[in-house]
C-alpha positions in Angstrom: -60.7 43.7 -7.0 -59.5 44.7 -10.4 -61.1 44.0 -13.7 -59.5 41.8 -16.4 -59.5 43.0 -19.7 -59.2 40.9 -22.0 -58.3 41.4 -26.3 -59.9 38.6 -27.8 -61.4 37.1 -31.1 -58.2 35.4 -32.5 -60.0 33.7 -32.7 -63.8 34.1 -31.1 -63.7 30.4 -30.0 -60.8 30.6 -27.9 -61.7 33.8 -26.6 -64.5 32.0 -25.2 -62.5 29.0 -24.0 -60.6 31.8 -21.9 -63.7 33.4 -20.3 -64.9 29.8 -19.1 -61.5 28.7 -18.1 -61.8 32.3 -15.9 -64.8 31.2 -14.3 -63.7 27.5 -13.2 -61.0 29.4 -11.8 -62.7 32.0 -10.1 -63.4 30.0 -6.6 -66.1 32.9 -5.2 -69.3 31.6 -3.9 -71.5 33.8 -4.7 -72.0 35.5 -8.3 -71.6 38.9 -7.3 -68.0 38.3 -5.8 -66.6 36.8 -9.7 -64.5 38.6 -11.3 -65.2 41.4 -14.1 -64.0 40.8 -17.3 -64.4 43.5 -20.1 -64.0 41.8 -23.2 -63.4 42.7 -26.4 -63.6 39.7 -29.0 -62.4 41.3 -32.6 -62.1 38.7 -35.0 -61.3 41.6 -37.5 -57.7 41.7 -36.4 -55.4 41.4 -39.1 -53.9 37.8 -39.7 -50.8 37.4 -36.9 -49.5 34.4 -39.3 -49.5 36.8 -42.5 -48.1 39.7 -40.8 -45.1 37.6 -39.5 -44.3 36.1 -42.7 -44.4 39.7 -43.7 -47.2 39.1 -46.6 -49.9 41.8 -44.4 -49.9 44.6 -42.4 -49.0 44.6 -38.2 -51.6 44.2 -36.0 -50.5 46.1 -33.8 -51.9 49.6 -34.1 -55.2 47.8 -33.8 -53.9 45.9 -30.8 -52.9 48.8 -29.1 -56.1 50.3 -29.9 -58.0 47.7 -28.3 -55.9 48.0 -25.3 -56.8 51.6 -25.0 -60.3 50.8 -25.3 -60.4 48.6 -22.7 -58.7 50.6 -20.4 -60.7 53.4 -20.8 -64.3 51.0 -19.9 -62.4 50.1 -16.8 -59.9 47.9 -17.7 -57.1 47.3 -14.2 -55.0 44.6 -15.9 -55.4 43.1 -19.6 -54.5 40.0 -21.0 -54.1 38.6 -24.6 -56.3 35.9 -25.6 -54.1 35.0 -28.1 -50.6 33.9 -28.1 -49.3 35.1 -31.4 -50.7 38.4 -30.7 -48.1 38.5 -28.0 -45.4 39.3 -30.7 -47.1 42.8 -30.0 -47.3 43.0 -26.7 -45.0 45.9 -26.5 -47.2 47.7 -28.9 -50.4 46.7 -26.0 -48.1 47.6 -23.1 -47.3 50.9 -24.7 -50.7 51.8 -25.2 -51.8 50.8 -21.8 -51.5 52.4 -18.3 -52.4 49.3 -17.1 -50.3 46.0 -16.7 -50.3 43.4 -19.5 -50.0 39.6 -18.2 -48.5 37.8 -20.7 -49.7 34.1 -21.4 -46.0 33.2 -22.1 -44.2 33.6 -19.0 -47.1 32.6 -17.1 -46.7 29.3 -19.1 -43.4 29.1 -18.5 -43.7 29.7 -14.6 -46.4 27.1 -14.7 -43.8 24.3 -16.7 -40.5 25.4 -13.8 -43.1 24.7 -10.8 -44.9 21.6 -12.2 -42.4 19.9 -14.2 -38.7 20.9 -12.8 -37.1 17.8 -14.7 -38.7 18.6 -17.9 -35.9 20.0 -20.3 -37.0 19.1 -23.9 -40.6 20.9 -24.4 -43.2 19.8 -27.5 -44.6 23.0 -28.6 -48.1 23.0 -30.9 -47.9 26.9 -32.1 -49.0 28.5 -35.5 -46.5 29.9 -37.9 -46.6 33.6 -36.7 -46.1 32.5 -33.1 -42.8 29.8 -34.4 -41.7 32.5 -36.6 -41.4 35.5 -33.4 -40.0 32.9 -31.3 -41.9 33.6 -28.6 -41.9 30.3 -26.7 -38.6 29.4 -27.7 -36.8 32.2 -26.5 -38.4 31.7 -23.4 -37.5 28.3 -23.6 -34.0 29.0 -24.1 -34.0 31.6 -21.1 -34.7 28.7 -18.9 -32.4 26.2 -20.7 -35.0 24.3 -22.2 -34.9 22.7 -25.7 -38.3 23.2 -27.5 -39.4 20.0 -29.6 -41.6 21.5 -33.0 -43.5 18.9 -35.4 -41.6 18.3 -38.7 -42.7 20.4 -41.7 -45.3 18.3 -43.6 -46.8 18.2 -40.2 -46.6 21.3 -39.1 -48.2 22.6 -42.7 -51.5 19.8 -41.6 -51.3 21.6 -38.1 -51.9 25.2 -40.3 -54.6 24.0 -42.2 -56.1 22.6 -39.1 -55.5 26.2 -37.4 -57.1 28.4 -39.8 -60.3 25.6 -40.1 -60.8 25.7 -36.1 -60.7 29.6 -36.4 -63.4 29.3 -38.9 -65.9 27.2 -36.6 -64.6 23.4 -38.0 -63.7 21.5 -34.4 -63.4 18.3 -36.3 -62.2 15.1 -36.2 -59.7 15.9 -39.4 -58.8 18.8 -36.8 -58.1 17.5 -33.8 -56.3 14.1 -35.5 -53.7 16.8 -37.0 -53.5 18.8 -33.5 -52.8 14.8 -31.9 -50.3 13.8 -35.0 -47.9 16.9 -34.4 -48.2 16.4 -30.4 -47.1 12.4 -30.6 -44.4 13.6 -33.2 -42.8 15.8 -30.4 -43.0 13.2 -28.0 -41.4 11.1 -30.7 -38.7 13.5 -30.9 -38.0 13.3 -27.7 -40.5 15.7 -25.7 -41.2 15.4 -22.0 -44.0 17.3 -22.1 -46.1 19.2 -24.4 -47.2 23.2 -24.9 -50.6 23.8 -26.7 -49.1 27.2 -27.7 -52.1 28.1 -30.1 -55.3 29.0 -27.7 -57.0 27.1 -30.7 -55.5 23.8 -29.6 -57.0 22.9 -26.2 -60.5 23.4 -27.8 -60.1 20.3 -29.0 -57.2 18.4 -27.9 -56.9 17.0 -24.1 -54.6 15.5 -22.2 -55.7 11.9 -22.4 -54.7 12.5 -26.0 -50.9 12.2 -25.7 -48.6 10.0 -23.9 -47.1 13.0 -22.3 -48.8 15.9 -20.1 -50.0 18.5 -22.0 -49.8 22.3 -20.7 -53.0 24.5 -21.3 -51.6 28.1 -21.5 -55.1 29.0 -21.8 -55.8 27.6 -18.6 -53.1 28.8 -16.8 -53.4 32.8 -18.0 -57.0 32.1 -16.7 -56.0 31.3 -13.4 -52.8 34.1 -13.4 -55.8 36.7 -13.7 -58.2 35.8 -11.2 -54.7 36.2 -8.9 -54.2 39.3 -10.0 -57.3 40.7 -10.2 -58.0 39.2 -6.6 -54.1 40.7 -5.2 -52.9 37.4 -4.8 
């Protein structure tokens, strides 16, 4: 069985969220047959948002850092508990002898296999993650059209973003993470992508007319495969 490491505290809440969402999906009876996880949660990693909008340095030398540190504790697979941090995922892969799972593609195999008539995708995602087109490129791989909140909204979903990271899990919060979600649906959006790990901490499905995908969730349940060979 291989251990997952995992590069986490963008923030610490949603590295969290991750770890639990491993253990629901970590089926092993007995404690000593879970999965290892080697964690590190950094909340010290420069802002993925400001770095995109070029106004801060990349993250990614301390990324790949991280990658090599958990590697050398005894790291067999990593993952990214973030998914604007995956604009550096070469920078990770590069660093690591180990493979990287991205969150992305798992998301995206998770959308083909549960939803094969969805074609027009609401996506939830901060700026740095909208800005490297990281979902919609994947999107657009697959022929789907991806569904963002208009501006004004999209500024309340930032504010709401960077409030969540810094421990608020309010109802201002999650009433900005539901207004941009009905606005895709609105739009026309057949289902909807909580692209920000931040987002599932407080929004659920029985929030929005439409099913809501849990990357989180899903990269949870992608490791436990993969560390267990399946």
């Amino acid at each position: 069985m291989r251990a997952v490491g995992v590069l986490g505290g963008m923030g610490p809440a949603a590295t969290l969220d991750f770890m639990a969402k491993v253990l629901v999906a970590d089926s092993a009876a007995r404690e000593q047959d879970k999965i290892r996880l080697i964690v590190d949660c950094n909340p010290g990693i420069l802002d993925r948002n400001a770095a995109m909008r070029g106004e801060g340095p990349s993250p990614g030398p301390a990324l790949a850092e991280m990658a090599r540190g958990l590697v050398g504790a005894g790291a067999e697979v990593l993952v990214i508990a973030c998914n604007t941090a995956h604009a550096w995922i070469a920078d990770i892969a590069a660093a690591a002898t180990v493979p990287v799972l991205s969150m992305i593609e798992a998301a995206c195999e998770a959308i083909a296999a549960d939803h094969p008539q969805a074609e027009h995708i609401g996506l939830l995602a901060g700026e740095g993650c909208l800005d490297a087109g990281l979902y919609q490129d994947a999107f657009a791989a697959r022929g789907w059209r991806p569904v963002i909140p208009p501006p004004n909204l999209q500024k309340d979903f930032t504010t709401a973003l960077y409030a969540v990271k810094a421990g608020s899990l309010g109802e201002a919060q999650k009433a900005a993470f539901i207004a941009c979600g009905a606005a895709t649906w609105a739009a026309g959006a057949q289902i909807v992508v909580a692209g920000c790990t931040e987002v599932p901490l407080l929004l659920t499905a029985a929030d929005l007319p439409v099913a809501l995908v849990d990357p989180t969730e899903i990269l949870a349940r992608r490791a436990v495969a993969f560390a267990r060979g399946e």
